[in-house]
C-alpha positions as CSV (number, residue, x, y, z in Angstrom):
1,X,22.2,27.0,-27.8
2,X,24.8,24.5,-28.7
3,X,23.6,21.8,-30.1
4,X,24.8,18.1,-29.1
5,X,23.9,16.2,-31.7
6,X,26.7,18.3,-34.0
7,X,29.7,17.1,-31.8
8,X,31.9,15.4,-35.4
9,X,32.7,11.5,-34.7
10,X,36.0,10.1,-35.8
11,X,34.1,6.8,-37.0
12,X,34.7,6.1,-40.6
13,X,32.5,4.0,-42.9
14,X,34.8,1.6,-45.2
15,X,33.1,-0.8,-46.8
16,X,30.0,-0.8,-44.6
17,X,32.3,-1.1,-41.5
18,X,33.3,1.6,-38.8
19,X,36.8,2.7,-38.5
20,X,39.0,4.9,-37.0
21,X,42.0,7.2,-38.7
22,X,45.1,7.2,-36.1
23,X,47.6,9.6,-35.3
24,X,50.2,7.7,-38.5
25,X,46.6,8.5,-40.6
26,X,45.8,4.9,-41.2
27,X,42.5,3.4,-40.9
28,X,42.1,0.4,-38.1
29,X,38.7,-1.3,-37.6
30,X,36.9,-0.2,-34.3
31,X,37.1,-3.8,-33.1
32,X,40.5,-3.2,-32.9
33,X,40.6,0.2,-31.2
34,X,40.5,-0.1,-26.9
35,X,37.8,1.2,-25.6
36,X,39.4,3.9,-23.8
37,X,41.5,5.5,-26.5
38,X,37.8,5.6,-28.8
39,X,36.1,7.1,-25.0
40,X,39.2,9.5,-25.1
41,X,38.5,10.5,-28.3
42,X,34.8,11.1,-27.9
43,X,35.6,13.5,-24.9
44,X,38.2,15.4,-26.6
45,X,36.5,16.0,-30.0
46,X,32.9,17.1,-27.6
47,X,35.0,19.4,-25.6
48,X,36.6,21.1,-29.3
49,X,33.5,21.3,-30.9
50,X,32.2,23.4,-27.8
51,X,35.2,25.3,-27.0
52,X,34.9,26.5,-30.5
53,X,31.6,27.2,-30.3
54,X,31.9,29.2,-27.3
55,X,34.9,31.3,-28.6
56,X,32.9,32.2,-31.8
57,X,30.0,33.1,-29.5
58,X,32.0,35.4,-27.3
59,X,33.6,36.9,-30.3
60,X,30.1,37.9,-32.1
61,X,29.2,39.1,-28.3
62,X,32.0,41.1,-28.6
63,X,31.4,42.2,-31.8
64,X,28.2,43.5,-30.9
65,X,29.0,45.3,-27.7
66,X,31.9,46.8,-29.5
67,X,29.3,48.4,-32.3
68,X,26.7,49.0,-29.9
69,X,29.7,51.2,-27.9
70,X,30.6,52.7,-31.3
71,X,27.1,53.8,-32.2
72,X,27.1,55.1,-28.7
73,X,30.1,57.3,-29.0
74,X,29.4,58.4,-32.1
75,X,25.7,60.1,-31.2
76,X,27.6,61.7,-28.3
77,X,30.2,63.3,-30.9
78,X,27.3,64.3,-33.2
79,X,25.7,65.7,-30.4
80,X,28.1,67.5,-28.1
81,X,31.5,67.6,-30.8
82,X,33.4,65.4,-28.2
83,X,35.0,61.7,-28.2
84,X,33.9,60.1,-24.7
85,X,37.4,59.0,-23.1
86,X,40.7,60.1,-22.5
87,X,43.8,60.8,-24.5
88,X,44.4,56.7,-24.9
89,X,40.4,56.1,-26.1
90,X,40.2,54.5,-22.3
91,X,36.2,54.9,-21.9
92,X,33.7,53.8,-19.3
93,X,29.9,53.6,-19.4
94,X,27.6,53.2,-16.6
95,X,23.6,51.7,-16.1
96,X,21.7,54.9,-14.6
97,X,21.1,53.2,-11.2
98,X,25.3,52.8,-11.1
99,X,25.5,49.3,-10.7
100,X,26.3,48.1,-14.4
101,X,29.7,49.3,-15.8
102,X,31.9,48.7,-19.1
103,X,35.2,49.7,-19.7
104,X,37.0,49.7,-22.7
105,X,40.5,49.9,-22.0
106,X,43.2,50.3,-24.3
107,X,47.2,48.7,-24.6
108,X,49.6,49.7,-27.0
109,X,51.8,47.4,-27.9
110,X,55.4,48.7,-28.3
111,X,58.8,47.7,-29.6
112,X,62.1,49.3,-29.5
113,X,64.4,50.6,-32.0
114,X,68.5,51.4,-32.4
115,X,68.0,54.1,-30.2
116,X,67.9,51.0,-27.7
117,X,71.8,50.1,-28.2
118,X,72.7,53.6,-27.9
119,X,71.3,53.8,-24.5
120,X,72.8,50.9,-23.4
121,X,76.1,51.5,-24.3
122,X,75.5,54.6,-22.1
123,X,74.2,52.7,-19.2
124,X,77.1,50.5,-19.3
125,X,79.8,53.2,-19.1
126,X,78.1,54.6,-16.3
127,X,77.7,51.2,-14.7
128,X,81.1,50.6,-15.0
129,X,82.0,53.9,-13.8
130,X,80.0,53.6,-9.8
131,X,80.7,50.1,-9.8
132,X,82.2,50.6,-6.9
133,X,79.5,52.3,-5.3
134,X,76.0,51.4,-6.9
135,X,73.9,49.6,-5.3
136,X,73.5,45.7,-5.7
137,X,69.4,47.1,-6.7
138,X,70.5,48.8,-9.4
139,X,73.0,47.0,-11.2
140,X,70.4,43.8,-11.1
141,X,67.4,46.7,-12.8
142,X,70.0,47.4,-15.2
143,X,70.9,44.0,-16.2
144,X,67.5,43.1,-15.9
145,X,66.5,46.0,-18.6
146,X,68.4,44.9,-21.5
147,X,68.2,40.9,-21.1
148,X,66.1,39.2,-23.5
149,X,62.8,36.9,-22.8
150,X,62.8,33.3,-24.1
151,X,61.2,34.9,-27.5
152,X,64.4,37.1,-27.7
153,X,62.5,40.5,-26.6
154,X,63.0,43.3,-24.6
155,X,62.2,43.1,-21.2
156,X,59.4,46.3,-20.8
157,X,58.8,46.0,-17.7
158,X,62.4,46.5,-16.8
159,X,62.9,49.0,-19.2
160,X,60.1,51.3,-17.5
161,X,61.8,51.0,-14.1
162,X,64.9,51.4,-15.3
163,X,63.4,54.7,-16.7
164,X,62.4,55.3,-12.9
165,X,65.8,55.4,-11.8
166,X,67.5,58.2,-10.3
167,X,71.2,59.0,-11.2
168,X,72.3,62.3,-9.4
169,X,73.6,64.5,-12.3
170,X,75.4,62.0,-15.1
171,X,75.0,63.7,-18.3
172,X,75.6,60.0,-19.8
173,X,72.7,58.8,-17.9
174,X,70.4,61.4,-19.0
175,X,70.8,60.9,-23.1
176,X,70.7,57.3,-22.2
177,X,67.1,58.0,-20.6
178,X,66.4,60.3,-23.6
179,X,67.8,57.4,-25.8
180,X,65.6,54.8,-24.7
181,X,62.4,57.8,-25.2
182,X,63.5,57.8,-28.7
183,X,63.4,54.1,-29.3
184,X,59.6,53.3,-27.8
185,X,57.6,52.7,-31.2
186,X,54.0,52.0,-30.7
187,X,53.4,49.3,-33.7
188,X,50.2,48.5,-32.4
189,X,46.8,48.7,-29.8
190,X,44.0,46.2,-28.7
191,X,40.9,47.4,-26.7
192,X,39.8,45.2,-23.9
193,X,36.3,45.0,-22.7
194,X,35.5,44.3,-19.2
195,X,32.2,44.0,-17.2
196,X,31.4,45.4,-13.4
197,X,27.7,44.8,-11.6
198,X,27.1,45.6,-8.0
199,X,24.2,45.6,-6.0
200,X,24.2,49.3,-4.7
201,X,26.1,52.3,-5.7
202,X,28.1,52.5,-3.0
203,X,29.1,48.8,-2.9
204,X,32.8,47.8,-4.2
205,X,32.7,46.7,-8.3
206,X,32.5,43.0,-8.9
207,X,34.3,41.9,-12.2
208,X,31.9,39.9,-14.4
209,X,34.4,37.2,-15.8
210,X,34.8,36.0,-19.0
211,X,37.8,34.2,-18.3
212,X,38.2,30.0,-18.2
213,X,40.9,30.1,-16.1
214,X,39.6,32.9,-13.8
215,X,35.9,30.7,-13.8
216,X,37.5,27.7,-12.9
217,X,36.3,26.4,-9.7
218,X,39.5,26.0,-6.9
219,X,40.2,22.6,-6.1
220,X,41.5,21.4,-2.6
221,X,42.8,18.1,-1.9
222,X,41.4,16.6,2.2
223,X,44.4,15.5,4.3
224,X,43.4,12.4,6.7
């Protein structure tokens, strides 16, 4: 358990009297400080200290679960020759009454090289090409596809519908398709742990969040 008594105070002896660093990192007498900027401070430096608590907490949990998992997996491979999962290492264990569940899903993270330009220099001859006659949809996918977020990357999302598309029998569109194959690099993958419980087995899964957005109680205002 957390303890209280560990939360760090921003009082600093000097000279036998308290005072307090500000934000310009000089040191002013707590006389001088209002009350509410030193309360301020209290609450913000309580909350840090726990939030940081918690998060190393929740990261040794995960630590744990993830060896316990490992240890797990590797008895069954010892014992039958087999990885539990699918191609991606997606896996999912269950209590034996069927009302506990983990799943360890994983996300690759992926990038895009030249092969990118290529197909878009495709796209846009073919896009220039049924102007005419392509639907407001598609042109707005296309454009969509190849536009850049705020941190000057490539839209995925739009890139995989776009990869949806149909295009009757355009060679151009085709390599383009092909082109845009080519350029997916996976540079990366995370695992993500996530609970279930339910109280039968054939009730519906309830998540078990460990989420302090998702945990955070909804808030509605009365209208006279």
């Amino acid at each position: 358990m957390t303890d209280a008594t560990k939360v760090p105070v921003a009082v600093i002896d000097v000279g036998g009297q308290p005072h307090m660093r500000d934000a310009k990192g000089a040191l002013l007498p707590v006389e001088l400080v209002k009350p509410e900027h030193a309360l301020e401070d209290d609450v913000v430096r309580a909350a840090i200290y726990f939030a940081k608590e918690l998060s190393a907490e929740i990261g040794r949990f995960r630590g744990h679960t993830m060896t316990d998992l490992g240890v797990f997996d590797a008895l069954l491979a010892e014992k039958y020759g087999a990885k539990k999962g699918g191609a991606k290492g997606n896996r999912t264990y269950q209590s034996y009454d069927g009302c506990l569940k983990i799943t360890v899903q994983v996300a690759d993270f992926i990038d895009f090289g030249p092969q990118l330009q290529i197909a878009k220099s495709l796209v846009d001859e073919c896009l220039i090409e049924w102007a005419a006659g392509s639907r407001p949809e598609i042109r707005a996918v296309i454009t969509n596809a190849f536009s850049t977020d705020k941190e000057g990357k490539i839209n995925r999302t739009e890139i995989f519908r776009l990869l949806r598309l149909e295009s009757g029998s355009d060679p151009r569109w085709s390599k383009a398709m092909d082109a845009i194959r080519d350029a997916m690099r996976i540079t990366g993958s995370k695992e993500y742990l996530r609970f279930y419980e339910r109280d039968k087995p054939t009730d519906g899964w309830r998540p078990i969040t460990i989420d302090l957005a998702k945990t955070a109680p909804t808030i509605t205002t009365e209208k006279d």
